[in-house]
C-alpha positions as a printed NumPy array, in Angstrom:
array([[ 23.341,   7.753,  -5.361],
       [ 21.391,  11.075,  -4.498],
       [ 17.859,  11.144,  -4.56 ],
       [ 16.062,  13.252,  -6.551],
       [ 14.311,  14.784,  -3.792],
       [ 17.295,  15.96 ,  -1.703],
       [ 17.57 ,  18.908,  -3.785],
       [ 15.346,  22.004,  -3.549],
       [ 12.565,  21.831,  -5.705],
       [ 10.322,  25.274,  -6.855],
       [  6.569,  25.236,  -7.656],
       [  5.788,  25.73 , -11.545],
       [  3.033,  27.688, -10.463],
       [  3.601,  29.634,  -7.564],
       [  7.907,  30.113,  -7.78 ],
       [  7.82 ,  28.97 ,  -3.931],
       [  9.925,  26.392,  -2.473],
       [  8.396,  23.041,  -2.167],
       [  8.459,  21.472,   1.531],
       [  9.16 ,  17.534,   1.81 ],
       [  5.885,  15.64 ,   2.467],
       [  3.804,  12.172,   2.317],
       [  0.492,  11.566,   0.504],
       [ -1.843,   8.645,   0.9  ],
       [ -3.515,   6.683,  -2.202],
       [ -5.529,   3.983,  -1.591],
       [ -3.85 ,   3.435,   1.51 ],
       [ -0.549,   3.435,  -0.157],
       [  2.086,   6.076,   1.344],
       [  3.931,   8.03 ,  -1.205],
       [  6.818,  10.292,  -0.696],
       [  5.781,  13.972,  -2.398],
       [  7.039,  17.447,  -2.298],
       [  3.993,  19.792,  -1.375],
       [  3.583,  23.462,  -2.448],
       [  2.339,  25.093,   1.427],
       [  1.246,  28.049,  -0.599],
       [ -0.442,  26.603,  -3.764],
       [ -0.943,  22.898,  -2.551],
       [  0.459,  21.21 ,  -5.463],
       [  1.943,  17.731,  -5.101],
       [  4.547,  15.931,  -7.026],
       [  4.943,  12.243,  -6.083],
       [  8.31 ,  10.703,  -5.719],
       [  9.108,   8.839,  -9.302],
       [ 10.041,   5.469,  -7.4  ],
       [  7.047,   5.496,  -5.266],
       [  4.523,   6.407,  -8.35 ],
       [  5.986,   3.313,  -9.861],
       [  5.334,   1.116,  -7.032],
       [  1.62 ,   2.731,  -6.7  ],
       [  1.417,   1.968, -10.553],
       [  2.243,  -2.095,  -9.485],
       [ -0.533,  -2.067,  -6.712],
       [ -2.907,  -0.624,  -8.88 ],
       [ -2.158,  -3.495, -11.271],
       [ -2.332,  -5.987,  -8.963],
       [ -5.862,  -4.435,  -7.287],
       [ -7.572,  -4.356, -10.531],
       [ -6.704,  -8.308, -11.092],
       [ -8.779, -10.606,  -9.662],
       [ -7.535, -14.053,  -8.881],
       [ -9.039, -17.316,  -8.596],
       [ -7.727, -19.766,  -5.871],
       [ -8.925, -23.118,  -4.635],
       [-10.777, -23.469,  -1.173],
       [ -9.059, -26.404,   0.718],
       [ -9.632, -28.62 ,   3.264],
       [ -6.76 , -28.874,   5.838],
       [ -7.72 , -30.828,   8.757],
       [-10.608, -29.202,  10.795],
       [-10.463, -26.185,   9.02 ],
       [ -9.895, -24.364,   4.959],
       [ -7.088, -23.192,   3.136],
       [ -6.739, -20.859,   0.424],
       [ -3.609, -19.607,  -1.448],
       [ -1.982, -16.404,  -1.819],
       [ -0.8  , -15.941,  -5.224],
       [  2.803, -15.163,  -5.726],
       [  2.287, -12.52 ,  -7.22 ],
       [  1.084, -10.589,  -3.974],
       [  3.252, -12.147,  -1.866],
       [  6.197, -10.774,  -4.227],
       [  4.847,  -7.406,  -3.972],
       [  4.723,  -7.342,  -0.815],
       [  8.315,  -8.37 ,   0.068],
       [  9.378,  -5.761,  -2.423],
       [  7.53 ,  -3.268,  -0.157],
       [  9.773,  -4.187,   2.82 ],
       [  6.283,  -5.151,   4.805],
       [  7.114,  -7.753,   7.294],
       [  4.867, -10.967,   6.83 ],
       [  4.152, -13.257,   9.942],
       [  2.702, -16.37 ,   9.77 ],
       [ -0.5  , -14.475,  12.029],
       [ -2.768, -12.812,   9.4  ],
       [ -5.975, -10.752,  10.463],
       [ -9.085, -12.557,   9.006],
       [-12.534, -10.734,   9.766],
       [-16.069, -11.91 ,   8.253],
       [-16.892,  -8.637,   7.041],
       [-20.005,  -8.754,   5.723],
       [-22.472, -11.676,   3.948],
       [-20.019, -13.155,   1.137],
       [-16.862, -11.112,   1.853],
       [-14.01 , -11.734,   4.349],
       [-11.121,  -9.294,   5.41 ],
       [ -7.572, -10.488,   5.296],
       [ -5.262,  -7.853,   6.923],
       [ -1.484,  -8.548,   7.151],
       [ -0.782,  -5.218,   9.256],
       [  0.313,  -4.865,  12.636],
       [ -2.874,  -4.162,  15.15 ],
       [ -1.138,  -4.182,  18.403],
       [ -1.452,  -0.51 ,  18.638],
       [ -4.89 ,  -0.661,  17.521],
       [ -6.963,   0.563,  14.139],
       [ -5.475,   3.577,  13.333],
       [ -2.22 ,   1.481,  12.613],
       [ -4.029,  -0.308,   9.434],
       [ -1.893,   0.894,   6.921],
       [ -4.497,  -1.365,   3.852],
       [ -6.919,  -3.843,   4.256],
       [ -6.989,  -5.899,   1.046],
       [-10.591,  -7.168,   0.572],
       [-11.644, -10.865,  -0.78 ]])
């Protein structure tokens, strides 16, 4: 099956030829094709989908249980997220990034930091 972008797409506004590109929302990569001359953007269908699903699942707020497991506490990931991530094709370890991030708020980061920070595709804040 061809891809929708594969074929040459012209700008509605200027009549150039858009130029294969990727935008960022949220953190979230999205294939686009950019207008150099006019700088319009339109998003790959698939990938405005999936953006659509993360924004879903950012707005929700979940409750989970705090556990006690041995010397230290557990909490659950709720399917849900764990789904969507698979479905992204991210690769989950068993090694999570947990940082105390300020007074009431921890960071749990389940990107790749051996090349550093500027590899942090999302941080999802709890």
């Amino acid at each position: 099956m061809k891809d929708i972008f594969d074929h040459t797409i012209i700008c509605k506004k200027c009549n150039q030829v858009m130029a294969r590109s990727e935008c960022v929302k949220d953190g979230f990569k999205l294939r686009c094709m950019k207008c150099e001359k006019c700088g319009d953007e339109i998003l790959h269908p698939v990938d405005e989908h999936e953006y659509e699903k993360f924004k879903g699942l950012q707005s929700k707020t979940f409750k989970v249980k705090l556990r006690l497991v041995g010397n230290s506490y557990a909490v659950s990931i709720p399917k849900e997220i764990v789904l969507f991530m698979r479905e992204q094709e991210r690769v989950m370890d068993d090694m999570v990034r947990l940082c105390f991030d300020q007074m009431g708020r921890l960071t749990l980061d389940f990107e790749d930091h051996i090349n550093g920070l500027n590899n942090i595709k999302r941080v999802r804040r709890f």
